[in-house]
GUFI-631217 format. One record per residue: residue number from 1; residue in three letters; x, y, z of N, C-alpha, C, O in turn. Coordinates in steps of 0.05 Angstrom, whole numbers, plus 32768, in hexadecimal, padded with zeros to 4 digits. Each point is the difference from the previous one (the first is absolute). Layout:
# GUFI-631217
{NUM; 'ALA'; {X; Y; Z}; {X; Y; Z}; {X; Y; Z}; {X; Y; Z}};
...
END
This chain:
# GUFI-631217
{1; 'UNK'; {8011; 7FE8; 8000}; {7FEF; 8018; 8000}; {8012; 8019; 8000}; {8013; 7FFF; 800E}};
{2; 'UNK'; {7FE7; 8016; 7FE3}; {8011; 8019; 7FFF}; {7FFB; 800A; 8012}; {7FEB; 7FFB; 800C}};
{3; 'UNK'; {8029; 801B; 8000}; {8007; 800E; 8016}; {7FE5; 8011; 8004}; {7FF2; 8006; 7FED}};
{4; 'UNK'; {8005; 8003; 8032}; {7FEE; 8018; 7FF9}; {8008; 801A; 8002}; {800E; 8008; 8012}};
{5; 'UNK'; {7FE9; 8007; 7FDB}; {8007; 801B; 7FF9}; {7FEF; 800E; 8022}; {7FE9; 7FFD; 8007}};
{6; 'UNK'; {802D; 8012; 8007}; {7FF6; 8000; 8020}; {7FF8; 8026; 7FF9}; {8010; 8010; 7FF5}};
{7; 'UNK'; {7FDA; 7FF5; 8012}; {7FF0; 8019; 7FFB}; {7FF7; 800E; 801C}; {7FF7; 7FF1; 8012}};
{8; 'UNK'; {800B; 8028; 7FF3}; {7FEB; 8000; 8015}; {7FF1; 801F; 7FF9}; {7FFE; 800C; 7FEB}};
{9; 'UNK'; {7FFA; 7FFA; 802B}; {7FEE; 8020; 7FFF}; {8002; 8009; 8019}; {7FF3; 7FF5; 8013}};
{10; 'UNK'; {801C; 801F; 7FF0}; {8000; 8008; 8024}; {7FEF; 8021; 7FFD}; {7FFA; 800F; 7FED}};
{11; 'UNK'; {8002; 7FF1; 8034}; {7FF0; 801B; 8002}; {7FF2; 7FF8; 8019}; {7FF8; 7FEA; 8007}};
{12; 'UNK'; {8005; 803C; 800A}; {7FFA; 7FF8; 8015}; {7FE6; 8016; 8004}; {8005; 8018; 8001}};
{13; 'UNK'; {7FE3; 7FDE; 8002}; {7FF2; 7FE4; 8002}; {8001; 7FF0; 7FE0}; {7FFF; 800E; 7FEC}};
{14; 'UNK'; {8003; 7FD4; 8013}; {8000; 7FF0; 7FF6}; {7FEB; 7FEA; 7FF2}; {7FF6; 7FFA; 7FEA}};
{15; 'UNK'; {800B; 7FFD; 8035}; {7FE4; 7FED; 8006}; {7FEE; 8001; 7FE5}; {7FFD; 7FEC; 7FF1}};
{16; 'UNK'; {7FF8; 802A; 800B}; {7FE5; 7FFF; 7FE3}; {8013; 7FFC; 7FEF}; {7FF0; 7FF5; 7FF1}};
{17; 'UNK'; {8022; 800A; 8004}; {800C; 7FF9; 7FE7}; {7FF5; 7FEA; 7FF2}; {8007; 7FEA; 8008}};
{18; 'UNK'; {7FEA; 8016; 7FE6}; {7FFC; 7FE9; 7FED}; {8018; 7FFA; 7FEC}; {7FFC; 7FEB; 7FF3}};
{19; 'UNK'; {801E; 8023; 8008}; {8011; 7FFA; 7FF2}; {800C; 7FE5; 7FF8}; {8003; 7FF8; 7FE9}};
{20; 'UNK'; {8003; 7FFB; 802C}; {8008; 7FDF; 7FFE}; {7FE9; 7FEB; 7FF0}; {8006; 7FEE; 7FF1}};
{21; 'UNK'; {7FDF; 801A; 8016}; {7FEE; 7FF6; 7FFF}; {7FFB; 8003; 7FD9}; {7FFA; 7FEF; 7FF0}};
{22; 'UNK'; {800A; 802C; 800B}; {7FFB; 8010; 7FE1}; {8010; 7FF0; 7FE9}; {7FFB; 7FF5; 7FEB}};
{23; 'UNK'; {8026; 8013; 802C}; {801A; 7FF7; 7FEF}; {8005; 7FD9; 7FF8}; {8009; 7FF3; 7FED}};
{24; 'UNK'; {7FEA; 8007; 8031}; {8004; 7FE4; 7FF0}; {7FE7; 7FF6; 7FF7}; {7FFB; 7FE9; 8006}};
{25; 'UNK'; {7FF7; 8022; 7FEE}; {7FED; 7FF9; 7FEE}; {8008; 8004; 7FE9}; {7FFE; 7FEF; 7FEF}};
{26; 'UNK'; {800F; 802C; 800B}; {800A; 7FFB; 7FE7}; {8016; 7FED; 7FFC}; {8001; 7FF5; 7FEA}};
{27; 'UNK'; {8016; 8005; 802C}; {8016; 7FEB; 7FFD}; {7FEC; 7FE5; 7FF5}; {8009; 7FEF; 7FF1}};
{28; 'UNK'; {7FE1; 8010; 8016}; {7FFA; 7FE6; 8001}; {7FF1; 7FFA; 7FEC}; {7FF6; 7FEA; 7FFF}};
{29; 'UNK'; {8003; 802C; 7FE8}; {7FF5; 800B; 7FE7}; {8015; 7FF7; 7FEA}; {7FFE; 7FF2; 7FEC}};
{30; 'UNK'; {8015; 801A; 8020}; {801F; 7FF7; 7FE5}; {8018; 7FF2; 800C}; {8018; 8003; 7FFC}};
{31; 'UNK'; {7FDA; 7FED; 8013}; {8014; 7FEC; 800F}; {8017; 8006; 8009}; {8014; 7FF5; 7FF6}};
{32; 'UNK'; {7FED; 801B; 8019}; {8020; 8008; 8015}; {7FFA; 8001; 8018}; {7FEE; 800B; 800C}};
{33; 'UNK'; {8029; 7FE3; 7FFB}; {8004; 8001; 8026}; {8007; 8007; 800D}; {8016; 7FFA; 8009}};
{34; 'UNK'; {7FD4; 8020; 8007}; {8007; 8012; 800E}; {7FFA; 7FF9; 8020}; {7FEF; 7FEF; 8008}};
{35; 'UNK'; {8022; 8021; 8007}; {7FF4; 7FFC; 801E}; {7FFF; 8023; 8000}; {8014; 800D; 7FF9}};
{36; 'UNK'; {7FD2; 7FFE; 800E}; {7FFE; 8017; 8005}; {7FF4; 800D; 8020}; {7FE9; 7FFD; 8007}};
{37; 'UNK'; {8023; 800B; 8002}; {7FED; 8002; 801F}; {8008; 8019; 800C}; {8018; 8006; 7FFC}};
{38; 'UNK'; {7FD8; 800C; 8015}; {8000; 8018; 8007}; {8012; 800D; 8018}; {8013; 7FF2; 7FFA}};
{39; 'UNK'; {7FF2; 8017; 8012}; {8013; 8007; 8015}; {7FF5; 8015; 8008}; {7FF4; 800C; 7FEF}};
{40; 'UNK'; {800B; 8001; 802E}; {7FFB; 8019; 800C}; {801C; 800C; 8002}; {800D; 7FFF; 8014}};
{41; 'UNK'; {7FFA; 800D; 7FD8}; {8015; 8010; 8005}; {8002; 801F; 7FFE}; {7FF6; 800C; 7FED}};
{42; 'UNK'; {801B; 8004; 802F}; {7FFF; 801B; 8002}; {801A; 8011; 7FF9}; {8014; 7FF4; 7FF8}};
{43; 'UNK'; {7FED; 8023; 800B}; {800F; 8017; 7FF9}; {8012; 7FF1; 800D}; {8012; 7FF5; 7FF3}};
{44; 'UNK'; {7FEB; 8009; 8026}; {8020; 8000; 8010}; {800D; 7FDC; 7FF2}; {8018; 7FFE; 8003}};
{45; 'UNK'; {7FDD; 7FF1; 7FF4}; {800C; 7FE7; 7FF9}; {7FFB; 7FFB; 7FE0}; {7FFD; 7FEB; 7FF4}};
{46; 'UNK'; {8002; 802A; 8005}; {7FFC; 7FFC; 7FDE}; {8013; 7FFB; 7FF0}; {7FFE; 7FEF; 7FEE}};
{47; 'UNK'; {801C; 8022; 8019}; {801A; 7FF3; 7FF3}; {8011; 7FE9; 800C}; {8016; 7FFB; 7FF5}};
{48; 'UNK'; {7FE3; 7FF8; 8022}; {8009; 7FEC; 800C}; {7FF3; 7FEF; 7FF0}; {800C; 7FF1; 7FF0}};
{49; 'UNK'; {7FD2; 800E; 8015}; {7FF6; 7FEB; 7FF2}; {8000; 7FFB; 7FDC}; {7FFB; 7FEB; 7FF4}};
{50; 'UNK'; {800B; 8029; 8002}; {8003; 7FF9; 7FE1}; {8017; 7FF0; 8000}; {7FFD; 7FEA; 7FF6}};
{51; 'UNK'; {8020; 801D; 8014}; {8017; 7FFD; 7FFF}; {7FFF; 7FE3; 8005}; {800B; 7FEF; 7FF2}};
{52; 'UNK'; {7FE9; 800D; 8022}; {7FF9; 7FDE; 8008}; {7FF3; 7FEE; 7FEF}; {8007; 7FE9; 7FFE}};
{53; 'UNK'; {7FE9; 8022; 7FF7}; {7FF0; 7FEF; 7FEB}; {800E; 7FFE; 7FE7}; {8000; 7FEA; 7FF5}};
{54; 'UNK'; {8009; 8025; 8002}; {800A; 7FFB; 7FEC}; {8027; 7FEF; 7FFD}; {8010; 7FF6; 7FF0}};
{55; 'UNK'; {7FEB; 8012; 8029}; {801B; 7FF0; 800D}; {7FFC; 7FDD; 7FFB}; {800E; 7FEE; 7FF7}};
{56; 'UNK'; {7FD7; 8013; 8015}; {7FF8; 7FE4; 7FF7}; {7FEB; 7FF0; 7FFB}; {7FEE; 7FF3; 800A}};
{57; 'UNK'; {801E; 8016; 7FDD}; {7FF8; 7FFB; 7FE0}; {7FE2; 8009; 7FF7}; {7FF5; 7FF3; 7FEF}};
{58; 'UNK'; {7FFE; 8028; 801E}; {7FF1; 8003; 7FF6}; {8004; 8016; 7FE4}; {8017; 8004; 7FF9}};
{59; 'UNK'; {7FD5; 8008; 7FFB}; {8000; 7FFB; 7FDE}; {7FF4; 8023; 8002}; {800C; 8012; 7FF4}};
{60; 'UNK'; {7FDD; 7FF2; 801B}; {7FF2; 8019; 7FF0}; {7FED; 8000; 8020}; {7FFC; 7FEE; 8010}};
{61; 'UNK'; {7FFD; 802E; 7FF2}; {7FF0; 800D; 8016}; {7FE5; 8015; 7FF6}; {8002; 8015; 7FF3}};
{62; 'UNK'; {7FF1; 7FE4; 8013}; {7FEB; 8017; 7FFE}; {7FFD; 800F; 8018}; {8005; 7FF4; 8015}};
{63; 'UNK'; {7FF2; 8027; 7FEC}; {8003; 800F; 800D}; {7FEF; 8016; 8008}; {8000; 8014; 7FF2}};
{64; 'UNK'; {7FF1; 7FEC; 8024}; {7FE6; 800F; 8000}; {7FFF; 8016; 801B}; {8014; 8004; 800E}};
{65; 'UNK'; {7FDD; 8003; 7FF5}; {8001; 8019; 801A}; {800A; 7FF9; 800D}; {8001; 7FE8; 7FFD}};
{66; 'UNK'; {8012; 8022; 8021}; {8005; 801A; 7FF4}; {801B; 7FFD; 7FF6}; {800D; 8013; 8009}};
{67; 'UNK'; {8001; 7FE0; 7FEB}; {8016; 7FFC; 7FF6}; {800A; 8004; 7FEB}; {8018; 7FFC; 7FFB}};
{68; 'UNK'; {7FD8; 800C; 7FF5}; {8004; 800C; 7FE2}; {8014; 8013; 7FFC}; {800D; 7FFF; 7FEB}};
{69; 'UNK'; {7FF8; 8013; 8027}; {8012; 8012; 7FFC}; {801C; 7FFB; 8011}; {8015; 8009; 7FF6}};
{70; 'UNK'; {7FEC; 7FEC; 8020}; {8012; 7FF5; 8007}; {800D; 7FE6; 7FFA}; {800E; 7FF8; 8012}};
{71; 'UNK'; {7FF0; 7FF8; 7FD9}; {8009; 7FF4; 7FF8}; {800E; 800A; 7FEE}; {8012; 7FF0; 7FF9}};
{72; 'UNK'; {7FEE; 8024; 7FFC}; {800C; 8006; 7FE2}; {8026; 8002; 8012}; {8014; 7FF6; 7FF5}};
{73; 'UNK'; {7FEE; 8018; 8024}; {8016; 7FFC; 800B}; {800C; 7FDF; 8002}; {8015; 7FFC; 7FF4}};
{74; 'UNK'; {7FE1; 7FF5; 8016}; {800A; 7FE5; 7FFE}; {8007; 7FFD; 7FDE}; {8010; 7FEE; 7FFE}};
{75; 'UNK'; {7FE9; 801D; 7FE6}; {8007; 7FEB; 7FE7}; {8022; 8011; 7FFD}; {800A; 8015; 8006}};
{76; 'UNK'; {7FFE; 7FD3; 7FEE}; {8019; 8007; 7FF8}; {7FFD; 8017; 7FDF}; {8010; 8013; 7FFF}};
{77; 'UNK'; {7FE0; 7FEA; 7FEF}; {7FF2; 8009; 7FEA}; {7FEB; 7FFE; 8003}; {7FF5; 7FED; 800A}};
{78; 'UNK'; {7FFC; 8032; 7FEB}; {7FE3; 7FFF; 8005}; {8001; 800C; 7FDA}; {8010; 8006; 7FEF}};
{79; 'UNK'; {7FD4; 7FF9; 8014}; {7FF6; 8002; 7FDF}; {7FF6; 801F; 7FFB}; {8003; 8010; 8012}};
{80; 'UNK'; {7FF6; 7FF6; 7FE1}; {7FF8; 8018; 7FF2}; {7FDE; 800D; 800C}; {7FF9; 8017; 8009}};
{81; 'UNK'; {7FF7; 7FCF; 7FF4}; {7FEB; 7FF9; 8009}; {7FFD; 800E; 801B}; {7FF3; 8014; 8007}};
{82; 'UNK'; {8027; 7FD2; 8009}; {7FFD; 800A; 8019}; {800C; 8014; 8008}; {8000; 7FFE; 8018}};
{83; 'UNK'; {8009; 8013; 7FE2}; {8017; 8014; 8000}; {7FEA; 8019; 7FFA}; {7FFE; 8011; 8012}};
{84; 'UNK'; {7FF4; 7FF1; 7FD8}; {7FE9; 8018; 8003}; {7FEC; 7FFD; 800A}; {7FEF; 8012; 7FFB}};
{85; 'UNK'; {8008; 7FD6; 8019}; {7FF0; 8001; 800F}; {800B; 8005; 801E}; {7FF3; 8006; 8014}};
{86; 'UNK'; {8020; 7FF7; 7FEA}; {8014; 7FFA; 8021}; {7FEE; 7FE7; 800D}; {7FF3; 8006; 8014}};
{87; 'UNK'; {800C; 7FEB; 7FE7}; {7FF2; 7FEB; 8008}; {8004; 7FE4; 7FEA}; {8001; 8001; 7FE7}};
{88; 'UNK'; {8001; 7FE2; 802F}; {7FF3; 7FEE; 7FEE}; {7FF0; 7FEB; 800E}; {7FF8; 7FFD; 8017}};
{89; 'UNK'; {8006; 7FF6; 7FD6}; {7FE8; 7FE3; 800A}; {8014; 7FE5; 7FFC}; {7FFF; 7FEC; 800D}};
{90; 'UNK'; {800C; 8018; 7FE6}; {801C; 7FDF; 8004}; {801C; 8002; 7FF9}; {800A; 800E; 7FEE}};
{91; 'UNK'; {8000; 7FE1; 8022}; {8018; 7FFF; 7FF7}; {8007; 7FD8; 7FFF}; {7FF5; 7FEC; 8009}};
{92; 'UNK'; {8020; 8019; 7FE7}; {800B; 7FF0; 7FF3}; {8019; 7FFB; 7FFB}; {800E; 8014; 7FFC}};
{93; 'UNK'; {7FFE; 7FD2; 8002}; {802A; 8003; 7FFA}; {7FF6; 7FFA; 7FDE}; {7FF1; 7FF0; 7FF5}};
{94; 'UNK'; {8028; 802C; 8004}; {8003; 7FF5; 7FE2}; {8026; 8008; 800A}; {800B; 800F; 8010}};
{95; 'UNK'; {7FFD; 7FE2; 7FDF}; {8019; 7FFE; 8001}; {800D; 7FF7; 801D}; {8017; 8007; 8007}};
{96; 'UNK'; {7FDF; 7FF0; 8001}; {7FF9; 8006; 8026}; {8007; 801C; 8010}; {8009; 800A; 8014}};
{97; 'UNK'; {7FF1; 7FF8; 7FDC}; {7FF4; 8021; 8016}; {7FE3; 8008; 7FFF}; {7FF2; 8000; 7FEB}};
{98; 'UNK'; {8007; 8005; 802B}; {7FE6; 8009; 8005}; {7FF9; 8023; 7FE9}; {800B; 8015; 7FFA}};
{99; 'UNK'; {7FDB; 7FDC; 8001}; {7FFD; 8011; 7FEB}; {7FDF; 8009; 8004}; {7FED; 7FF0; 8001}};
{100; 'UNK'; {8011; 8028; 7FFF}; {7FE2; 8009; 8006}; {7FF8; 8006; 7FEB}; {8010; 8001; 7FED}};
{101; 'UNK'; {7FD0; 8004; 8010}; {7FF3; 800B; 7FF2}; {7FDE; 8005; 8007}; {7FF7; 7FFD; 8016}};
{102; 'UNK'; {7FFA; 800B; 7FD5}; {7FE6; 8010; 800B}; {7FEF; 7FF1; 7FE8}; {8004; 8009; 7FEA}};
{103; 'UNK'; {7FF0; 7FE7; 8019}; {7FF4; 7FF6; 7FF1}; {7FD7; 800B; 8001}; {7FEF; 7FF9; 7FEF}};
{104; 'UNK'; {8010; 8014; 8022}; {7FE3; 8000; 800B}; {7FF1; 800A; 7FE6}; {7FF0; 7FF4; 7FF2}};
{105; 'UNK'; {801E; 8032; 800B}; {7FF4; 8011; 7FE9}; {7FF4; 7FF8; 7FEE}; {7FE8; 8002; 7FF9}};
{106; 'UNK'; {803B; 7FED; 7FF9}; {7FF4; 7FF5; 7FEC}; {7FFC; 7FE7; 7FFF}; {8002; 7FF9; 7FE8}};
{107; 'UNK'; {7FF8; 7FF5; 8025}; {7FEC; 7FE5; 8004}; {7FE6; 8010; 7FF9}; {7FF8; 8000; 7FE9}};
{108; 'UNK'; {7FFD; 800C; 802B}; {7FE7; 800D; 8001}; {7FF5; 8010; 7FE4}; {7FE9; 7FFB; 7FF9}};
{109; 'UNK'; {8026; 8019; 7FF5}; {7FFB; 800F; 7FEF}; {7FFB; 7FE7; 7FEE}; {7FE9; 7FFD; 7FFA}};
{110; 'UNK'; {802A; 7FEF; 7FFC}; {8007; 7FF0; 7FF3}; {7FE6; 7FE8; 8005}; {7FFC; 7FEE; 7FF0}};
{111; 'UNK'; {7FF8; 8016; 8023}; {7FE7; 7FE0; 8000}; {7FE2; 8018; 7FF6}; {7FEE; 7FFA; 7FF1}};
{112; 'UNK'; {8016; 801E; 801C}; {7FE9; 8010; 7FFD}; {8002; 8003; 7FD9}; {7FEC; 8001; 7FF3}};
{113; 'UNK'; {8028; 7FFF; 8004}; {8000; 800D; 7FE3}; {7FFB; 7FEC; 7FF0}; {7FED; 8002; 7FF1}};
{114; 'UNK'; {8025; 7FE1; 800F}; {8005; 7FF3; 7FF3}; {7FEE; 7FEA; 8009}; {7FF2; 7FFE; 7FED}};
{115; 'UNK'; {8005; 7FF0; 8026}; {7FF2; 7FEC; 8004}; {7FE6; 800D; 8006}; {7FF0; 7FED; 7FFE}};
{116; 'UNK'; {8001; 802F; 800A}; {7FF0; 7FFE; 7FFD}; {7FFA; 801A; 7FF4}; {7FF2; 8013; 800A}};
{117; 'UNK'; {801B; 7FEC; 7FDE}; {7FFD; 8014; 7FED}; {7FEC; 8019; 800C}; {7FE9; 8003; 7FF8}};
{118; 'UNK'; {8024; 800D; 801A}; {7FF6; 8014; 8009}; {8020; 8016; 7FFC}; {8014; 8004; 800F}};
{119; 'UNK'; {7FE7; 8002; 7FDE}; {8019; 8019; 7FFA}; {7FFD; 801B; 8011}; {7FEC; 800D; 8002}};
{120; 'UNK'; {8031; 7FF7; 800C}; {8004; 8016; 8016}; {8007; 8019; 7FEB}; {7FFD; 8016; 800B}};
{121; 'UNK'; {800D; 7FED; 7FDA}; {8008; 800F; 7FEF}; {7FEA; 8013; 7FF1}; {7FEC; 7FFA; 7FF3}};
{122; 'UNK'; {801F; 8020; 8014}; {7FDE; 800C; 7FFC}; {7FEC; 800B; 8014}; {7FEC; 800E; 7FFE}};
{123; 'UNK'; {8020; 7FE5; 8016}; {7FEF; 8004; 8014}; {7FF8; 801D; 800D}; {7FEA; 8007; 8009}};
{124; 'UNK'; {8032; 800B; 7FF3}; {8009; 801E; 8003}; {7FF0; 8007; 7FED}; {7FFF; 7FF9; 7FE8}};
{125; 'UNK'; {7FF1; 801D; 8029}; {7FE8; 8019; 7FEB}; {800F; 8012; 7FED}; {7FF7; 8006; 7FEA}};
{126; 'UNK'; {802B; 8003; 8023}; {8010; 800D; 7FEE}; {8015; 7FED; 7FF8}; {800C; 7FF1; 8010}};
{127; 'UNK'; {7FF7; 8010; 7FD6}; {8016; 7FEC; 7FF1}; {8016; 8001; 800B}; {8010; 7FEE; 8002}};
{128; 'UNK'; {7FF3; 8031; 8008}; {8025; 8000; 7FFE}; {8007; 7FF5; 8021}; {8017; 8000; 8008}};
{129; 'UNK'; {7FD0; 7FF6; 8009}; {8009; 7FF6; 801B}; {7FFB; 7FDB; 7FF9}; {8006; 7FF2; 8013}};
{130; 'UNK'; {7FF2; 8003; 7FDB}; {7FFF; 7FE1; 7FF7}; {8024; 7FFB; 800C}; {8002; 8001; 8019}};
{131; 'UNK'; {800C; 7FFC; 7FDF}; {801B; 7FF9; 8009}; {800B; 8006; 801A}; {8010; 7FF0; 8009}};
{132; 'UNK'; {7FE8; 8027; 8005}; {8007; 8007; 8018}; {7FE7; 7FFA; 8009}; {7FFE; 8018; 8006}};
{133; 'UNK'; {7FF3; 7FE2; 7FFE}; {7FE0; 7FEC; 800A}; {800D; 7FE4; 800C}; {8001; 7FF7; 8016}};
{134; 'UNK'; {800C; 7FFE; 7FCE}; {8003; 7FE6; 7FF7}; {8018; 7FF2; 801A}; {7FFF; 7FEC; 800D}};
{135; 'UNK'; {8012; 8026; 7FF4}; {8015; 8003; 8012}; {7FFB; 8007; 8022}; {800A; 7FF6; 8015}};
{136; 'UNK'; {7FE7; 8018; 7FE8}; {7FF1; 8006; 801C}; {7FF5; 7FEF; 8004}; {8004; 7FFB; 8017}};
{137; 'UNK'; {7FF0; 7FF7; 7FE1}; {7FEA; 7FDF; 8005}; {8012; 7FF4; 800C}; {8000; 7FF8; 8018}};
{138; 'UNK'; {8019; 8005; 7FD2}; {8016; 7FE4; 8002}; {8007; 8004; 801A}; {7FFB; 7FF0; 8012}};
{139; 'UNK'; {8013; 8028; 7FF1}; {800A; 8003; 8026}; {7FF1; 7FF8; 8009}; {8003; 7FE8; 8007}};
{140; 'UNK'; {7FE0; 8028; 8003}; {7FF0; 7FF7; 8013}; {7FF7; 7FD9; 7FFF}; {7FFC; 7FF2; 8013}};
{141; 'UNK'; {8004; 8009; 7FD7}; {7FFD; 7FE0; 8004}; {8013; 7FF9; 8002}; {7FFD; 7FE8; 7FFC}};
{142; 'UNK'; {801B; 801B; 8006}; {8020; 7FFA; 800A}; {8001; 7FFA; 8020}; {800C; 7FEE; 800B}};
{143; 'UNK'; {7FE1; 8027; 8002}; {8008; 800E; 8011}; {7FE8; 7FF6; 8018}; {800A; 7FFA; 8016}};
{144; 'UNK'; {7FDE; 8004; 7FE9}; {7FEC; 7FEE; 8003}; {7FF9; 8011; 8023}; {7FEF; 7FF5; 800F}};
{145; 'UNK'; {801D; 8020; 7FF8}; {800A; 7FFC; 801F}; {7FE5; 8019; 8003}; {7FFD; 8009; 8017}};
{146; 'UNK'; {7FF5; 7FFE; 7FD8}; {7FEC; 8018; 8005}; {7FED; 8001; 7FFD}; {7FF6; 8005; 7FEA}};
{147; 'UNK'; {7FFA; 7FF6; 802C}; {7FDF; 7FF0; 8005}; {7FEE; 8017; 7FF0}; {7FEB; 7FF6; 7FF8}};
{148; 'UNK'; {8018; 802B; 8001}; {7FF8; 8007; 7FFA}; {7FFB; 7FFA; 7FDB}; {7FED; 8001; 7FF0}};
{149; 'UNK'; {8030; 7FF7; 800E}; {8001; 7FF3; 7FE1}; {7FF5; 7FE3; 8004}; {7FF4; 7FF9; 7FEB}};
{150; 'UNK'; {800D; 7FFB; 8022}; {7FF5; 7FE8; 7FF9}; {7FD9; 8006; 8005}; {7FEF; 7FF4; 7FF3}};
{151; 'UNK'; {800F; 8017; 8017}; {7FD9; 8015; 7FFA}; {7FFF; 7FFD; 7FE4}; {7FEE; 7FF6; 7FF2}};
{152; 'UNK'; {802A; 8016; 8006}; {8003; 8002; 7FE9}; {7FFA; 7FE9; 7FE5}; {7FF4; 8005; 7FEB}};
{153; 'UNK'; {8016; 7FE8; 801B}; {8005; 7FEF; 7FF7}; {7FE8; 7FEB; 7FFD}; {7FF7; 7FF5; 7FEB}};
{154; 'UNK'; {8002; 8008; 8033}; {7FDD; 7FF4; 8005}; {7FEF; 8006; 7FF3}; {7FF0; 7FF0; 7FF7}};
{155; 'UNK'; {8010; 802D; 8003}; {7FED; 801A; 7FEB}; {8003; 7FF1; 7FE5}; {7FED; 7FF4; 7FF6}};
{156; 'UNK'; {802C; 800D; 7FFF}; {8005; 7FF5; 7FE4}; {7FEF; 7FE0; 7FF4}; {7FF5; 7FF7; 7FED}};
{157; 'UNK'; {8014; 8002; 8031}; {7FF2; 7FD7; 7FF7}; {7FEF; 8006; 7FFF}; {7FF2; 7FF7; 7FED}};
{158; 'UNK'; {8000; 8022; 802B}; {7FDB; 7FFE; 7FF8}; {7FF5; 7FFD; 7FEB}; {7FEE; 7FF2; 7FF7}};
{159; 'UNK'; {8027; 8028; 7FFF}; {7FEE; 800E; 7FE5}; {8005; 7FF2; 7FE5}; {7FF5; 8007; 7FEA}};
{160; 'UNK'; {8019; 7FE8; 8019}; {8011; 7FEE; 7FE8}; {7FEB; 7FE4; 800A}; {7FFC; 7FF0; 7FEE}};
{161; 'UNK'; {7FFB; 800D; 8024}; {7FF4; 7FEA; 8002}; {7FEA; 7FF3; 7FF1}; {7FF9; 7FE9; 7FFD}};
{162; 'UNK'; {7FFE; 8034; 7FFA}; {7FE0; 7FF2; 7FF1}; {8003; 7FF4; 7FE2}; {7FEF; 7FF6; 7FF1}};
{163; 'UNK'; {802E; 800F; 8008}; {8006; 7FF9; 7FE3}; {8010; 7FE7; 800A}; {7FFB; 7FEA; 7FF6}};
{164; 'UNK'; {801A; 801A; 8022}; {8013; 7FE9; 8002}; {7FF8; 7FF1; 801F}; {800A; 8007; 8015}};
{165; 'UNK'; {7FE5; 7FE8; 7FE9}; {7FF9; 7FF9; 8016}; {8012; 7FEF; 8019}; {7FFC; 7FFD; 8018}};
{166; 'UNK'; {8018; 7FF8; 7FD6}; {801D; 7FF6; 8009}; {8013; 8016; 8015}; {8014; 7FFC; 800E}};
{167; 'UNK'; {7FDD; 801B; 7FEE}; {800C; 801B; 8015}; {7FF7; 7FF7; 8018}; {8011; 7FFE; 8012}};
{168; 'UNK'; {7FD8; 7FFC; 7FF3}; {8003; 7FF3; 801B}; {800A; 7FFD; 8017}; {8006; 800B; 8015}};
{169; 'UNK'; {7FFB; 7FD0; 7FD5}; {801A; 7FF5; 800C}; {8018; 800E; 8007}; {800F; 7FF8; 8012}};
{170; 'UNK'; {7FF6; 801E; 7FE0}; {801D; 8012; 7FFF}; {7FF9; 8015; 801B}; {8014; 8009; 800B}};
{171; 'UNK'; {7FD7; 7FFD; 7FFE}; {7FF7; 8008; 8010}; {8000; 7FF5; 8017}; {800C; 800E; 8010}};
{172; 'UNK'; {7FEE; 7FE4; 7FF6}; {7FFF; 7FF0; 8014}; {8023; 7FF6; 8007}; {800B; 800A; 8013}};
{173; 'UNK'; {8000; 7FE5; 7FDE}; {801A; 8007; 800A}; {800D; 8010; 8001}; {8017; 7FFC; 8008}};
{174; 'UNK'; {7FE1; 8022; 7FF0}; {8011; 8019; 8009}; {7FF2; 8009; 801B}; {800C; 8013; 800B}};
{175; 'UNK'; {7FE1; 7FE5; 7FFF}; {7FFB; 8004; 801C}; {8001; 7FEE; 8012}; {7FFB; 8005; 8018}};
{176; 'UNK'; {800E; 7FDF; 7FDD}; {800D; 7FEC; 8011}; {801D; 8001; 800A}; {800A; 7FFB; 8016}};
{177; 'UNK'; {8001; 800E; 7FD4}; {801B; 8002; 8007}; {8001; 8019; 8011}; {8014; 7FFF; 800F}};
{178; 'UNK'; {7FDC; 8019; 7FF6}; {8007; 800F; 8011}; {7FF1; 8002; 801A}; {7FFF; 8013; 800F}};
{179; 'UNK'; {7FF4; 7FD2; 7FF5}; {7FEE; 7FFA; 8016}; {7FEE; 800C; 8006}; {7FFB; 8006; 8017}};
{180; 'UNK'; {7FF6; 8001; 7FD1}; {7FEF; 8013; 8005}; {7FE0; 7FE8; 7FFC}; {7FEC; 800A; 8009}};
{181; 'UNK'; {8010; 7FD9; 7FEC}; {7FF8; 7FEE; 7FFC}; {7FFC; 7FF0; 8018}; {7FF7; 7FE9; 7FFE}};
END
């Protein structure tokens, strides 16, 4: 049997994380063997505990409140992504070095546009703010840390709902993951 690819998701509180639960459903979709499981980890043990895990032999971390921004100190290389958000959601060894990035933005822009063909482009009443709109989105879904933007965001599934009823669901785990569910 091949090795398992060792995953986890830390953040403190934790506990509601459906992540392990999400992630190895898809391992178990395209057949890879993962062990994925959650950790309560805080500010004061965050670079002890990455350093440890990946010490042995773990692979990739997801990364959720409130650690998003203090993790970008623990990567040895951080990404672009995460670098104009000052924040990320995982890290990872490439080359073995810990390597961050911000996947949230554009996960999110990227399932809203493309899988359920609800285009964010255009959206700006004046044309010449479409790109600086587009960009301002990206941070704030980078960045995830502003309940006032995530109002925000709840607003959007509503109103996208009656065409894409799959928003929902997208709904509902954006207020699970912030325990608001």
């Amino acid at each position: 049997m091949d090795k398992k690819l060792k995953l986890a998701v830390i953040g403190n509180p934790i506990s509601h994380s459906k992540s392990p639960e999400i992630h190895q459903n898809f391992a178990d979709q395209f057949k890879v063997n993962i062990e994925f499981n959650k950790y309560k980890v805080t500010q004061d043990n965050l670079e002890e505990w990455l350093r440890s895990f990946f010490k042995d032999d773990g692979r990739g971390v997801s990364i959720t409140l409130p650690l998003k921004e203090a993790a970008l100190n623990c990567a040895d290389e951080i990404s672009e992504r995460a670098r104009l958000a000052s924040a990320c959601n995982v890290i990872y060894l490439k080359e073995d070095k810990l390597f961050a990035d911000c996947t949230d933005g554009h996960g999110l822009v990227k399932d809203l546009e493309e899988n359920l063909n609800a285009p964010l482009k255009g959206k700006a009443q004046n044309a010449k703010n479409r790109p600086k709109l587009k960009l301002n989105l990206y941070l704030r879904l980078s960045v995830l840390e502003n309940k006032f933007f995530l109002h925000f965001l709840l607003n959007l599934a509503s109103s996208l709902s009656p065409k894409h009823p799959q928003l929902g669901m997208h709904k509902s785990l954006i207020c699970h993951s912030f325990g608001w569910a």
